[in-house]
C-alpha positions in Angstrom: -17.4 -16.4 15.1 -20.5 -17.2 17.6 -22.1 -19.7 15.5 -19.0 -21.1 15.2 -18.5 -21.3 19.3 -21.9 -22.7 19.4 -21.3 -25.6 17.2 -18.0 -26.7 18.8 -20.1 -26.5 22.5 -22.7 -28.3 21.3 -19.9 -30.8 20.1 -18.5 -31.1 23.3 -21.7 -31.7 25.8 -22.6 -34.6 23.4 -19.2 -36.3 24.1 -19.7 -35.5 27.7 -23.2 -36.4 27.7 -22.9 -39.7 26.1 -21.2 -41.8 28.6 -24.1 -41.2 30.6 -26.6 -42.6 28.3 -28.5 -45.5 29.1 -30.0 -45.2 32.6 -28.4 -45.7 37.0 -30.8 -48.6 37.6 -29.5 -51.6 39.3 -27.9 -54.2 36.8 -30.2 -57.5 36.3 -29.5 -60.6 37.7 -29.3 -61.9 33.6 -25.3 -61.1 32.8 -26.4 -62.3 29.5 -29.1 -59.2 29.3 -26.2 -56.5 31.0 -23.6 -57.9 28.4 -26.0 -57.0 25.5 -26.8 -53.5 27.5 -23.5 -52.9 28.0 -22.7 -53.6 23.9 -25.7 -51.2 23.3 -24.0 -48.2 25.7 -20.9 -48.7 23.7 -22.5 -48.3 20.1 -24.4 -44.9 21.0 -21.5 -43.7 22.8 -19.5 -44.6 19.2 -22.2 -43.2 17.7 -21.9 -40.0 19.5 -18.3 -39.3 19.0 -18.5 -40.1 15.4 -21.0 -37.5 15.5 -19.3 -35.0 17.8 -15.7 -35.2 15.5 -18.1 -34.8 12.0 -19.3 -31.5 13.7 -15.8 -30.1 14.8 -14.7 -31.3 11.2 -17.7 -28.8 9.8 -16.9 -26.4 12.3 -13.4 -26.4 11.4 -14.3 -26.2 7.5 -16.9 -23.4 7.9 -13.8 -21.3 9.9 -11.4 -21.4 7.2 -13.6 -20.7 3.9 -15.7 -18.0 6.4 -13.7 -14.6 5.5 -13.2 -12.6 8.5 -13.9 -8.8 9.0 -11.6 -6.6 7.4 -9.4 -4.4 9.7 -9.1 -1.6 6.8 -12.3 -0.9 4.5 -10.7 0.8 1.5 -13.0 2.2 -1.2 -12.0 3.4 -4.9 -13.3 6.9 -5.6 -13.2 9.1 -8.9 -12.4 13.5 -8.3 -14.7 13.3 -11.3 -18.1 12.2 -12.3 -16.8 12.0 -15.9 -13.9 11.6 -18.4 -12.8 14.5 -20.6 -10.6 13.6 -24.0 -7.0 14.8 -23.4 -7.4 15.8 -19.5 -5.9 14.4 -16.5 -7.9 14.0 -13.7 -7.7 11.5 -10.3 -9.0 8.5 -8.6 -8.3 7.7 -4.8 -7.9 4.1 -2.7 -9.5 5.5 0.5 -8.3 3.6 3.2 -10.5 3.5 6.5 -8.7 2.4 9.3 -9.6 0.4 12.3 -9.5 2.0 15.2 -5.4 1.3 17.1 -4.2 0.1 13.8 -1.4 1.4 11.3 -1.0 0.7 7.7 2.3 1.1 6.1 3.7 3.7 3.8 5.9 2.9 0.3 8.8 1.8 3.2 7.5 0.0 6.1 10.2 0.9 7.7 11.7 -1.2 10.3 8.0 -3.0 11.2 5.1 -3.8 8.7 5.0 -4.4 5.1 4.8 -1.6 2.0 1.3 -0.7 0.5 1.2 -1.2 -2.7 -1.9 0.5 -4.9 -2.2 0.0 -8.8 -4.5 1.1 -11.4 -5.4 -0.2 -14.8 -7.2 1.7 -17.5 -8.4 1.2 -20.9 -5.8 1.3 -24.0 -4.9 4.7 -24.8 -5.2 6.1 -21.3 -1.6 7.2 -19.3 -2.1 5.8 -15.5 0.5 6.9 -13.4 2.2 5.5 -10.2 0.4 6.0 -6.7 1.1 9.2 -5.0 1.0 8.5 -1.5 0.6 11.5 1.7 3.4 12.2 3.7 2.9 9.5 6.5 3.5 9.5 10.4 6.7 8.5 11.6 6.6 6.4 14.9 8.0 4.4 16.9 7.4 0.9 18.5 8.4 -0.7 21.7 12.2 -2.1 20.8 13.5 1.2 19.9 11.9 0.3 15.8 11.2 2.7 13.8 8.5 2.6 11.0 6.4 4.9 8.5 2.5 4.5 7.9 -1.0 6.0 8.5 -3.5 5.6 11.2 -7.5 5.8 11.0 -7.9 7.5 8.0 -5.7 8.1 4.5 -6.2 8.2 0.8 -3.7 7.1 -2.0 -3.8 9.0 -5.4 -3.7 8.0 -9.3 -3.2 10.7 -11.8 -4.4 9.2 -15.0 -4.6 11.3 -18.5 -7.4 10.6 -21.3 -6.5 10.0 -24.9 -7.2 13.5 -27.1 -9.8 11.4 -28.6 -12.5 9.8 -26.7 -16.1 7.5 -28.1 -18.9 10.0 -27.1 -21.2 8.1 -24.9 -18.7 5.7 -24.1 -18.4 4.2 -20.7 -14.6 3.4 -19.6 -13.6 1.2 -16.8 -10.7 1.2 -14.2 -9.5 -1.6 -11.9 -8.0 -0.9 -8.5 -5.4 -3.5 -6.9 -4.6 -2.9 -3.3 -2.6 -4.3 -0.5 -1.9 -4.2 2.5 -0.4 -5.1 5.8 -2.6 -3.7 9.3 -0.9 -3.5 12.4 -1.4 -3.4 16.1 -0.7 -6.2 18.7 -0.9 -8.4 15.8 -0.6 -7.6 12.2 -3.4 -9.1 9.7 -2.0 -9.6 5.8 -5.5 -8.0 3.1 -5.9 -6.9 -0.6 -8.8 -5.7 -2.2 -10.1 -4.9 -5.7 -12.3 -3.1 -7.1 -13.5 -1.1 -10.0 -15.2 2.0 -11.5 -16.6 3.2 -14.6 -16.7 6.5 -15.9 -18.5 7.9 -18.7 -16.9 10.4 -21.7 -18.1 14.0 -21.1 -18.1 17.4 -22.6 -18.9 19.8 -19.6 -17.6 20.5 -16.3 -16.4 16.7 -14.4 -15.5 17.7 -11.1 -17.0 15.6 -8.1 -17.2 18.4 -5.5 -18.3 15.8 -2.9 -15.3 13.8 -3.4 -12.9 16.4 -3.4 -14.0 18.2 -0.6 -14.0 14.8 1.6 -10.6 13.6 0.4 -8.8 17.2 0.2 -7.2 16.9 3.7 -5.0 13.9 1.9 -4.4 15.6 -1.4 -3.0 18.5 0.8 -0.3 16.1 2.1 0.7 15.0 -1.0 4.2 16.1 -1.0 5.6 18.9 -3.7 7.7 17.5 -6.9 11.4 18.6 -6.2 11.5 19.3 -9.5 9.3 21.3 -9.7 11.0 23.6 -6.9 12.9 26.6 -8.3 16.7 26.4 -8.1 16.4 23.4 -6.3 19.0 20.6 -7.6 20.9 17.7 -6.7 23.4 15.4 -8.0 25.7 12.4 -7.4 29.0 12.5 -6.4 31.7 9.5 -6.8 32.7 7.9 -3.6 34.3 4.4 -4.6 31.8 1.9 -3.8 29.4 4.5 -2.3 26.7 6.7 -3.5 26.3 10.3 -2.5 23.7 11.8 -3.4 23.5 15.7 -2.7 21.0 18.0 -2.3 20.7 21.6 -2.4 17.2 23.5 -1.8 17.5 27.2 -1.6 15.4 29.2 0.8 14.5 26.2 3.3 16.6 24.3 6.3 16.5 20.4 5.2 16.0 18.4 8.1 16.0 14.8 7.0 15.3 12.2 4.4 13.1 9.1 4.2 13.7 6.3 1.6 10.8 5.8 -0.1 11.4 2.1 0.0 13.2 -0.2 2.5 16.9 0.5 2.5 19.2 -2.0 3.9 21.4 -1.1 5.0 19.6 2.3 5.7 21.7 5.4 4.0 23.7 8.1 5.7 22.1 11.4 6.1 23.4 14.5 7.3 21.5 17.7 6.5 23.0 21.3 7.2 21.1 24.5 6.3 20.2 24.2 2.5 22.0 21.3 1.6 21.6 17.2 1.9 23.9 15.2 1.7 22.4 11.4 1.7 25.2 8.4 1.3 24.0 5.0 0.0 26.4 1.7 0.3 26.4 0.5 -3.2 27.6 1.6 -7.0 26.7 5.1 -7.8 25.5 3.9 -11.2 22.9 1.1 -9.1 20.8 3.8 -7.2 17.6 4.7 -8.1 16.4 6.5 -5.5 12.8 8.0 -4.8 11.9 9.7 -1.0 11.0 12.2 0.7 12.8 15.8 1.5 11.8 16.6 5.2 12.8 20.7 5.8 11.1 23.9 7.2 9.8 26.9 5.2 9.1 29.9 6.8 8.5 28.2 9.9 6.4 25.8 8.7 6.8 22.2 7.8 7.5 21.1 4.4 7.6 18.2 2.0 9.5 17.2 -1.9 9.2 14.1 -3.2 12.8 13.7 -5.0 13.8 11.0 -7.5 17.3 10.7 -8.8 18.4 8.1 -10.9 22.7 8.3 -10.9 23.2 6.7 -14.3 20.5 9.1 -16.1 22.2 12.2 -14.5 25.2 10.9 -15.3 24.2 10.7 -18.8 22.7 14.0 -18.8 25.8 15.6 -17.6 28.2 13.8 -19.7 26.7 14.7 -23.2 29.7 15.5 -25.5 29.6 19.0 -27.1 29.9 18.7 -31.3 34.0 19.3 -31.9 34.8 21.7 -33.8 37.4 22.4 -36.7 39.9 24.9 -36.2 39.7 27.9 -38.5 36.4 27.0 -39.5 32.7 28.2 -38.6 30.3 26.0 -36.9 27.5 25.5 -39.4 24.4 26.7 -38.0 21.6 24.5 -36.2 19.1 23.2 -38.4 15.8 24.9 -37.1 12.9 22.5 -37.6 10.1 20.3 -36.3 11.6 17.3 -33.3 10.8 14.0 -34.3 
């Protein structure tokens, strides 16, 4: 911005400066020679704001194709040095935050804008969504609430390598990343970028990586689906959706949309059980969030997703009639297609 400032001062002490131009002597007694003096003070005064408006003009140009300094530096960073046929492994959006600034989580909540990270891969490779950490839940002057990360956080791809693999092949992956940073004033950024990895036989693990980035992976929240006994289901409610929750062996405390909600649901949670309502058809919902409870006295994290018509389907799934008097015939035992 300084060369900038410079150029528009400059601009302005020549405008100043150019009324001034030609000299305090005492006119001539020839009106004939002051007319033609007076035309002459005119033209370089012209001149000079001609000048003076082509500089602010350049100025003015140079400002809006100049890109300014990001507020968030984000780099894209492979777990492994190398790709392995059939194995899953990660790459990470590492977001480096300026110093009083937030960035948003999946639901912005009630200030800000979601983050949104993508990854593309070569044919034949399985990319999945972004995993994001568990975020920070504040608070703004105005009593609004919102959901987001502050000076440093890292957003996760799980992506899994096709059983067969070009041996000394090199394979490349695009990140796509955006973003909204805010303080006193919020400033709108994206960023790509890419890596390539090569095919490998041996160990792939980037130890430096993991070790750096492992204080994010640890907030990744736990599949609750992968939680034993845990369950949930929808139940009809007219032109709600209720969407319950049960979670054996913790105390659920709350839940947090994992995108915008408006208006925002219902929730009541009472020892083991949640109980979330959503205005809306239950067959509409498809929800994804987070599970907020306590384990052993410590804090803990599910990421649930519950889609009503699926379990719905799953649950209505006619059993095969059968005729009275008459043996069912045996399964058919065999490979699924």
């Amino acid at each position: 911005m300084a060369p900038s400032f410079r150029a528009r001062a400059a601009s302005a002490l020549l405008v100043a400066l150019a009324p001034g131009c030609g000299g305090s002597g005492k006119p001539p007694s020839d009106p004939n020679a002051q007319a033609e003096r007076d035309r002459e003070k005119q033209q370089r005064a012209r001149a000079e704001r001609e000048k003076s408006s082509r500089l602010a003009r350049l100025d003015s140009s140079d400002l809006a194709d100049r890109p300014l300094e990001s507020v968030v530096q984000v780099t894209f960073e492979p777990l492994v040095t190398g790709v392995r046929p059939g194995r899953k492994f990660l790459l990470a959006a590492h977001f480096r935050i300026a110093p009083g600034y937030r960035v948003s989580w999946t639901n912005p909540g009630d200030v800000g804008k979601e983050t949104v990270v993508t990854v593309s891969a070569p044919p034949g490779f399985e990319v999945s969504p972004a995993r994001f950490p568990v975020p920070e839940r504040y608070t703004v002057p105005g009593g609004y609430v919102g959901f987001g990360y502050q000076n440093e956080t890292a957003v996760f791809v799980e992506v899994k390598a096709p059983a067969t693999l070009s041996g000394g092949g090199v394979h490349r992956f695009d990140l796509s990343a955006s973003w909204v940073a805010c303080k006193k004033e919020c400033a709108t950024e994206h960023t790509e970028a890419f890596i390539e990895l090569a095919t490998t036989r041996g160990s792939a693990a980037a130890k430096d990586v993991e070790a750096k980035l492992s204080a994010f992976q640890e907030r990744l929240p736990r599949p609750l689906a992968d939680v034993k006994d845990a369950d949930r289901k929808w139940e009809p409610s007219g032109h709600r959706s209720t969407l319950l929750v049960n979670l054996p062996g913790a105390e659920v405390r709350d839940f947090w949309p994992g995108a915008h909600v408006d208006p925002a649901p219902q929730v009541v949670a009472s020892g083991e059980r949640l109980r979330v309502v959503f205005e809306g058809k239950p067959e509409e919902k498809d929800v994804r969030g987070l599970v907020i409870a306590s384990e052993n006295g410590k804090e803990a994290f599910y990421e649930l997703e519950a889609n009503s018509a699926e379990d719905a389907e799953s649950k209505s799934t006619p059993r095969p009639e059968r005729t009275p008097g008459k043996k069912a015939k045996p399964k058919a035992r065999g490979k699924r297609r």
